[in-house]
C-alpha positions as CSV (number, residue, x, y, z in Angstrom):
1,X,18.4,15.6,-19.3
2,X,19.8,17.3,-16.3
3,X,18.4,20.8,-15.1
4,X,20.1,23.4,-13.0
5,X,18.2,22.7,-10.1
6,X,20.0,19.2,-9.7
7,X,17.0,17.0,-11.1
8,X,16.7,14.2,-14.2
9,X,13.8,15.6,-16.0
10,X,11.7,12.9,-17.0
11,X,8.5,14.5,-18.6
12,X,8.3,17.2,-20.4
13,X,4.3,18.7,-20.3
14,X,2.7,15.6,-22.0
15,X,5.3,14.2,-23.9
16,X,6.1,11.3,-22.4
17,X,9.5,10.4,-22.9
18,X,9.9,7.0,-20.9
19,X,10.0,3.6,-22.3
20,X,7.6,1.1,-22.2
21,X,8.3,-1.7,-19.6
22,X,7.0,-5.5,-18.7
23,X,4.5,-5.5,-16.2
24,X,7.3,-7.5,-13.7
25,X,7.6,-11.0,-13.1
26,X,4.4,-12.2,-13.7
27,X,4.7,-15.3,-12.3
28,X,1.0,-15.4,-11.4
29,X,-2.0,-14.4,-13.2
30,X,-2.0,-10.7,-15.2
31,X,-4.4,-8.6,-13.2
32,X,-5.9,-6.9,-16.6
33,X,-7.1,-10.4,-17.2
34,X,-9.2,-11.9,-14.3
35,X,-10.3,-15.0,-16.1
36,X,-7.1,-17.4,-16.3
37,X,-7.4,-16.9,-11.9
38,X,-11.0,-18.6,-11.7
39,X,-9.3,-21.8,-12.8
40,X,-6.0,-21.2,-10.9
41,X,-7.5,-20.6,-7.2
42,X,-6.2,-23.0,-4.8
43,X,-4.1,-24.9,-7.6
44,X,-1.0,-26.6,-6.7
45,X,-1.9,-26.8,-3.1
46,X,-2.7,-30.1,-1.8
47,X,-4.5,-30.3,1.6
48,X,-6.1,-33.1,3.6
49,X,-9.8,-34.2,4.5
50,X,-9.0,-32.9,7.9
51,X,-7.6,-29.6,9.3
52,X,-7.6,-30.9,12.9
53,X,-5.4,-34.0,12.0
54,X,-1.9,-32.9,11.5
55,X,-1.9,-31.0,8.4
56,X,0.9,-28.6,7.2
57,X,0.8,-25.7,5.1
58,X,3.6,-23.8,3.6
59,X,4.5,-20.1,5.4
60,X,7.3,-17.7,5.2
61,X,8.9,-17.4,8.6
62,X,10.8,-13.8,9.2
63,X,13.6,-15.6,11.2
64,X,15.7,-12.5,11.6
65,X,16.5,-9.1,10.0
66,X,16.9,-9.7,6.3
67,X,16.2,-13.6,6.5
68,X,13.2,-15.6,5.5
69,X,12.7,-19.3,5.5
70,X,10.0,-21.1,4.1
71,X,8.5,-23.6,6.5
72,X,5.9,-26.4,6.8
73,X,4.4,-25.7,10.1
74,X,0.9,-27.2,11.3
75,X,-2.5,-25.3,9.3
76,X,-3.4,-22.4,12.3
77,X,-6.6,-23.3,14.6
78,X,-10.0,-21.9,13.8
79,X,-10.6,-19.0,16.6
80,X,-13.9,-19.8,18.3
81,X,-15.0,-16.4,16.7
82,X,-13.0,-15.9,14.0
83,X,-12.8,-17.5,10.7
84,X,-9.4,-19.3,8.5
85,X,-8.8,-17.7,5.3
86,X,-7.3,-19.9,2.2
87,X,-5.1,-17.5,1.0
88,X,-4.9,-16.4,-2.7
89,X,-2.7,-13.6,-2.8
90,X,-1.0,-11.0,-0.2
91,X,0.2,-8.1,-1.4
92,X,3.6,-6.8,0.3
93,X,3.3,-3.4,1.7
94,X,6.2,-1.0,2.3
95,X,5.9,-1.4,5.7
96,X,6.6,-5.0,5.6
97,X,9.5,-4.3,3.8
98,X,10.7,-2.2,6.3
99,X,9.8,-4.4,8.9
100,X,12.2,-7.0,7.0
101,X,15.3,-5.0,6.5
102,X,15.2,-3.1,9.9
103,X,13.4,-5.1,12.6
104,X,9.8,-4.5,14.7
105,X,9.4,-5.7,17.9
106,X,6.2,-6.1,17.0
107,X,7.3,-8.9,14.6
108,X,9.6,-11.1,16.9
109,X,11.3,-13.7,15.0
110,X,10.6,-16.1,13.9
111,X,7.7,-14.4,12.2
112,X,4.9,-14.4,9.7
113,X,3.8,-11.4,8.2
114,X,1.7,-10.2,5.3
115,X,-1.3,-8.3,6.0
116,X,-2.8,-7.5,2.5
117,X,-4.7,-10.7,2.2
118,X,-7.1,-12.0,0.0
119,X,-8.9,-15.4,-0.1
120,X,-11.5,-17.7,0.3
121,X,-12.8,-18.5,3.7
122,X,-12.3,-21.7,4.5
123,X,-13.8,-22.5,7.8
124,X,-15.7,-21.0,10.3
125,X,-15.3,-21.0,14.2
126,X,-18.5,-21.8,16.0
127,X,-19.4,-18.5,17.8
128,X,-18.2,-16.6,14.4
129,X,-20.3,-14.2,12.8
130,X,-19.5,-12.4,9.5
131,X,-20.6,-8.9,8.5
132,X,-24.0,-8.8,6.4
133,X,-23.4,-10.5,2.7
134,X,-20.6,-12.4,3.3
135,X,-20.6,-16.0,3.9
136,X,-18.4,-19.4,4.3
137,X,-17.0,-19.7,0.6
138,X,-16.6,-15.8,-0.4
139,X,-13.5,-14.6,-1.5
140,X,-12.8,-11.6,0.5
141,X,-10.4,-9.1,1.5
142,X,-9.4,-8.2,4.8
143,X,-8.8,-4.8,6.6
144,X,-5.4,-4.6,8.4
145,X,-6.3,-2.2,11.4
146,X,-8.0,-4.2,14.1
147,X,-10.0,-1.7,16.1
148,X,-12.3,-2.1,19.3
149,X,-15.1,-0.3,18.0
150,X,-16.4,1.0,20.9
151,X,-13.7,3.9,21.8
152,X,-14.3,8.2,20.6
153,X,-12.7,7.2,17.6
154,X,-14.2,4.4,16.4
155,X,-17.6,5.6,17.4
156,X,-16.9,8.8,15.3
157,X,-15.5,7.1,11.9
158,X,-12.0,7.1,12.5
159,X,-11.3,3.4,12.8
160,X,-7.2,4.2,12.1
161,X,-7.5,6.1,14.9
162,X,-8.9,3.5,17.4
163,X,-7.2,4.1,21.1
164,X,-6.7,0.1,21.3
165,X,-5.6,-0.7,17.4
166,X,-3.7,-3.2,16.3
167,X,-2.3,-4.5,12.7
168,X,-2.8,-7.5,11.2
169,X,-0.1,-9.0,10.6
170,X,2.1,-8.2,13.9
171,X,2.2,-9.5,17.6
172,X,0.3,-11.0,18.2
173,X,-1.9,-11.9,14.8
174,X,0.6,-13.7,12.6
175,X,0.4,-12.6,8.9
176,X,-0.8,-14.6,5.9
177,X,2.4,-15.2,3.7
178,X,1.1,-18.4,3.8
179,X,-0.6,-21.0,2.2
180,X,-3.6,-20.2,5.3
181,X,-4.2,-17.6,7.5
182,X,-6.2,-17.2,10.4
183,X,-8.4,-14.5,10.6
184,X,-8.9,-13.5,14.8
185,X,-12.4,-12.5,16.2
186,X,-11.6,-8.8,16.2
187,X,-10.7,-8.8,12.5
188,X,-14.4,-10.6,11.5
189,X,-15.8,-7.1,10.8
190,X,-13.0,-6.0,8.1
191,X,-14.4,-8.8,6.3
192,X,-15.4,-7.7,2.6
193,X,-16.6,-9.9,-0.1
194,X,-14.8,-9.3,-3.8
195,X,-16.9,-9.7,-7.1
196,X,-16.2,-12.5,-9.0
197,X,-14.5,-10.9,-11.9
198,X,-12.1,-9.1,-9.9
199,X,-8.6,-11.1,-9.5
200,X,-7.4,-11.5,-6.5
201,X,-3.5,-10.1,-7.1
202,X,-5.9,-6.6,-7.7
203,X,-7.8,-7.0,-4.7
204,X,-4.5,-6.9,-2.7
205,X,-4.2,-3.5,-3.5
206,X,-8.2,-2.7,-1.9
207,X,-6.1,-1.8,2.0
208,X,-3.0,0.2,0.5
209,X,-5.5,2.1,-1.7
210,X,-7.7,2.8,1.5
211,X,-4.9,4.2,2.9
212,X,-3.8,6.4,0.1
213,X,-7.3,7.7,0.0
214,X,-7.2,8.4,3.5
215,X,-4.1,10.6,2.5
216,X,-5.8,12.2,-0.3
217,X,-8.6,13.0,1.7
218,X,-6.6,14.8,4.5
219,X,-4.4,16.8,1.9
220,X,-8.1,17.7,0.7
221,X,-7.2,19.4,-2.6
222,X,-9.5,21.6,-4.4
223,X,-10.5,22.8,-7.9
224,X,-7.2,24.0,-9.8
225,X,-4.7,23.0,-6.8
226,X,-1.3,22.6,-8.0
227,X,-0.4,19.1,-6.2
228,X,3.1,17.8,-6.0
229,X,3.5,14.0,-4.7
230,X,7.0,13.2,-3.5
231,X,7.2,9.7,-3.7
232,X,6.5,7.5,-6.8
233,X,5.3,3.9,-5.2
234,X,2.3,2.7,-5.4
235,X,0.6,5.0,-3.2
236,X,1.9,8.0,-5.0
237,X,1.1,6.5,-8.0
238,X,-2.5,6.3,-7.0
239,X,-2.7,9.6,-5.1
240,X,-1.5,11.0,-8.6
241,X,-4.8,9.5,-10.1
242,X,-6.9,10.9,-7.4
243,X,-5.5,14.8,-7.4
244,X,-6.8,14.2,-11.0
245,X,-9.8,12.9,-10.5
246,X,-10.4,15.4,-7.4
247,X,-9.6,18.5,-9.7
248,X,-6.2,19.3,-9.3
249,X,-4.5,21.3,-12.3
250,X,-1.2,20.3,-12.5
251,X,0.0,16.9,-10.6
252,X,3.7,16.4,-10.6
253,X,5.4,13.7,-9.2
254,X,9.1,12.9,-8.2
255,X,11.2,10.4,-6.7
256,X,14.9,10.1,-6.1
257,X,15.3,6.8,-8.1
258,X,14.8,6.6,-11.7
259,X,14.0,3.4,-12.4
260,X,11.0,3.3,-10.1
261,X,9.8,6.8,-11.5
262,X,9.8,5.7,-14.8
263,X,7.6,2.4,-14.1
264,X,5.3,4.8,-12.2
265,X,5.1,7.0,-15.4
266,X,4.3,3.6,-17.5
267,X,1.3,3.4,-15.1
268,X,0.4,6.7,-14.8
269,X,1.8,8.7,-16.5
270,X,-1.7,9.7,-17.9
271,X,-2.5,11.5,-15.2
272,X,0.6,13.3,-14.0
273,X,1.9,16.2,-16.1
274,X,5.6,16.3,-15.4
275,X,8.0,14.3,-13.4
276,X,11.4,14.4,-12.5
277,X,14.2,12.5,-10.7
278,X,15.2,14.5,-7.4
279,X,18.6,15.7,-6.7
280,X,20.6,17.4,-4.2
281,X,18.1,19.9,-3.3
282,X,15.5,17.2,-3.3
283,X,13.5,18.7,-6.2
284,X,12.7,21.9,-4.4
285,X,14.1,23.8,-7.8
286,X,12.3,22.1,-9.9
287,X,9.0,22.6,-8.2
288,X,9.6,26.6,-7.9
289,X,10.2,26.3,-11.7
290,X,7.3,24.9,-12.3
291,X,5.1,26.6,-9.9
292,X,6.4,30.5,-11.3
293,X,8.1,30.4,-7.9
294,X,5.2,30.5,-5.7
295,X,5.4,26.5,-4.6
296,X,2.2,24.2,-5.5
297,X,-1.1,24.3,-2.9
298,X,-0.6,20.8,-2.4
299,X,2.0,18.0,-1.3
300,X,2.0,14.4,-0.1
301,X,5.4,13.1,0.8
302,X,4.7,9.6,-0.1
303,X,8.3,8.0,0.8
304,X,9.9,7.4,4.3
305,X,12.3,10.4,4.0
306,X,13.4,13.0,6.3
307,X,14.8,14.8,3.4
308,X,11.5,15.1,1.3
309,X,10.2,15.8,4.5
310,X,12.1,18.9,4.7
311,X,11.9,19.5,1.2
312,X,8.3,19.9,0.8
313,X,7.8,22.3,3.4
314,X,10.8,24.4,1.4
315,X,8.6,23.8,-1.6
316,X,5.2,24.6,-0.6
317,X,3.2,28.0,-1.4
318,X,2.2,30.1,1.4
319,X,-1.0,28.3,3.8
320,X,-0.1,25.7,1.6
321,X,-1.2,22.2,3.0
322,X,1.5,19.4,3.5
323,X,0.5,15.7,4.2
324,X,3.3,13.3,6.0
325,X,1.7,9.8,4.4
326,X,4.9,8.1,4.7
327,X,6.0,6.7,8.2
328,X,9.7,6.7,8.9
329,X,11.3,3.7,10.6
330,X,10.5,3.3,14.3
331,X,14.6,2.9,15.4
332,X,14.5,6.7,13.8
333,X,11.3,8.2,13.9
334,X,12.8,11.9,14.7
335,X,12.8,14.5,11.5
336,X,14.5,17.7,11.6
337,X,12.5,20.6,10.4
338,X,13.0,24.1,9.7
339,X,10.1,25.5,11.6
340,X,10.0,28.9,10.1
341,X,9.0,27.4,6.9
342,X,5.8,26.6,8.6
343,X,5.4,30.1,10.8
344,X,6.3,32.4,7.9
345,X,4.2,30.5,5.6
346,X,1.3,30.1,7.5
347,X,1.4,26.5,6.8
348,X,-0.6,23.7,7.8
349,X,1.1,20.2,8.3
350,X,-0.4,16.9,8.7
351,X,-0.3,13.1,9.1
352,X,-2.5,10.6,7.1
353,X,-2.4,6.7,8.6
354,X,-4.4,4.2,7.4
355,X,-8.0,4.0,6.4
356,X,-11.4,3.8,7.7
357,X,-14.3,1.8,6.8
358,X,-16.0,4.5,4.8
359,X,-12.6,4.2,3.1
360,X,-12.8,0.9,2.2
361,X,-16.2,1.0,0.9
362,X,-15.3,4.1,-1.6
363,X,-12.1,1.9,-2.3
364,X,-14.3,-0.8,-3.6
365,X,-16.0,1.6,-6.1
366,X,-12.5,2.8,-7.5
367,X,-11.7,-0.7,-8.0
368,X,-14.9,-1.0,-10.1
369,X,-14.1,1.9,-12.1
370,X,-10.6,2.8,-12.6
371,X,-9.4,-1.1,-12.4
372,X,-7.3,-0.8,-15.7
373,X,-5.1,2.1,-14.0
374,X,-5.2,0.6,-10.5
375,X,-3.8,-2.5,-12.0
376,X,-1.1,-1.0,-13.6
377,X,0.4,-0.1,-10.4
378,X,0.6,-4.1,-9.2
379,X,4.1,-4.8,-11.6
380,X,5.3,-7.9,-9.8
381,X,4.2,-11.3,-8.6
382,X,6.1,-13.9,-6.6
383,X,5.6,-17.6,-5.6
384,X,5.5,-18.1,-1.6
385,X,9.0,-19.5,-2.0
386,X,10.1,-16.3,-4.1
387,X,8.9,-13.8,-1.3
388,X,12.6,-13.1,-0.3
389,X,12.8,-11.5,-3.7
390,X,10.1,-9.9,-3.6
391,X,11.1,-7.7,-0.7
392,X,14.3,-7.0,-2.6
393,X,12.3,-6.0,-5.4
394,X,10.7,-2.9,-3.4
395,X,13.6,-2.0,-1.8
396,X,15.7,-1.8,-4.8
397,X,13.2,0.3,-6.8
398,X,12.1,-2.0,-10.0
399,X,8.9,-2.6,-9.0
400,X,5.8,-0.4,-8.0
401,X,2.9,-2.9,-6.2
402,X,4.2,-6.1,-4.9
403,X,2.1,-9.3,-4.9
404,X,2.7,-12.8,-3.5
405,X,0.8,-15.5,-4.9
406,X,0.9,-18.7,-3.0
């Protein structure tokens, strides 16, 4: 239905009026179900006695905005520190996507990115040394932010922070949209070893989850908050589950394309009590209506968007808190806001990037216990050669998490 305000209501208290819908492609293994992928590791990929005598692998070169090829290039050399990673699965993040269709000089074509690995470690430089646990043979995941760990930052906890901090993935560590990747001396310590009976096309989802805990974290909601998350991917989709499980009393969640909402309503829709397409006013109508006209406590702006930028700080109660997750793209990083919004309201605006380590650990416990609505959020999965349609799948909306299965 449409409301005065300009917005498709999609939820009306708990009655949930969406459709169910596949769970995407699934062209690789469901992630409900982690035993089919024990058998399927590594299959299909042939690969010789020797890494050091010519072999090739399969990659996905970024040879130019919007273009991909898929390439045999030589296997990558072992750093004498470092470690190379049989890739399983690598999930595609947002900003990959963006990276794609707009360009990163940080990703100079041609390119390989992809820095939501998971796999087995296959080999071992000789000066390598891996964090305590995990050994030659694990299946791990890998931490995207490559920090120094020596700076103020670093010292203190705030690995995303680190004054020297690179991502995996860009210049000049090539990704792992690849059959193997190679994992560089300063990204031993992100190391983390999976249990065996979590799939891997889940475990993708162990560094965007960090980071939408980080998010959570900063927007630091309390007991009976009313938390509005503008932006329904996959990390408002699990932000939504958190608010919940951190107390909030209503969560509400909106997006400006349908389709996408309503698969994030089949995932979680459980935890969110209403939702709504935004219109022209970008859903500040609907949020007053909700809230009695006092705005909610709480809001994550989940989606690279000046305009739900701007909206939520039109939205937001007095000394309400407002959390930027989303980056914008870097050719227009500039946002025009109406700064008496925030001096009037005595609000308080801030910026969540990445995760830490303590992030990743309490990740690995949410994958433990909330895997069934974690997994939900992972709706497609493409074959290396696919991947070109698996960035159009984020970018047109029909998918939530994204995962690329060699």
């Amino acid at each position: 239905m449409r409301d005065a305000g300009g917005c498709d209501r999609l939820l009306g208290g708990q009655k949930y009026l969406h459709a169910s819908l596949a769970r995407g492609d699934h062209s690789g293994t469901v992630a409900r179900d982690p035993r089919p992928l024990a058998g399927a590791q590594g299959a299909g990929r042939a690969r010789a006695e020797s890494r050091h005598g010519g072999s090739t692998m399969r990659a996905a070169f970024m040879t130019g905005v919007n273009l991909v090829e898929i390439r045999k290039t030589p296997e990558p050399d072992v750093d004498p520190q470092g470690a190379i990673l049989r890739v399983e699965a690598c999930g595609i993040c947002g900003t990959d996507a963006r990276t794609f269709f707009n360009g990163d000089p940080k990703a100079p074509a041609p390119w390989i990115l992809g820095h939501e690995p998971v796999g087995v470690i296959e080999e071992l430089g000789p000066g390598a040394h891996l964090p305590p646990g995990v050994k030659k043979g694990d299946r791990v995941f890998l931490g995207s932010i490559l920090t120094c760990g020596q700076c103020r930052w670093c010292t203190e906890g705030f690995q995303n922070l680190c004054d020297q901090h690179l991502l995996y993935g860009y210049d000049p560590y090539p990704g792992a949209y690849a059959d193997y990747a190679p994992v560089p001396a300063i990204a031993m310590k992100n190391v983390i070893a999976l249990p065996p009976d979590l799939p891997s096309d889940l475990a993708t989802v162990a560094d965007p989850f960090a980071c939408a805990l980080n998010g959570v974290e900063v927007l630091d909601i309390r007991l009976g908050d009313t938390v509005v998350i503008l932006g329904a991917g996959p990390i408002g989709c699990w932000q939504a589950i958190m608010a919940r499980d951190r107390g909030a009393s209503k969560v509400y969640l909106s997006d400006v394309n349908r389709q996408r909402l309503d698969i994030a309503l089949h995932a979680v829709g459980a935890f969110v009590d209403d939702a709504w397409v935004a219109g022209d006013d970008n859903g500040v109508a609907e949020v007053l209506e909700h809230t009695a006209g006092k705005g909610p406590e709480r809001i994550s702006v989940a989606a690279p968007s000046k305009a739900a930028q701007q909206a939520a700080l039109q939205m937001a109660a007095k000394r309400a808190r407002v959390v930027y997750f989303a980056g914008l793209p870097k050719h227009d990083p500039v946002s025009p806001l109406d700064i008496n919004q925030l001096h009037y309201k005595e609000l308080t605006v801030l910026g969540a990037y990445g995760a830490t380590h303590r992030q990743y650990r309490i990740t690995m416990d949410y994958l433990r216990r909330r895997r069934d609505e974690l997994a939900a959020v992972v709706t497609h999965r493409f074959p290396l050669d696919r991947i070109g349609d698996a960035f159009e799948t984020i970018r047109s909306g029909t998918g939530l998490k994204v995962v690329m299965l060699p």
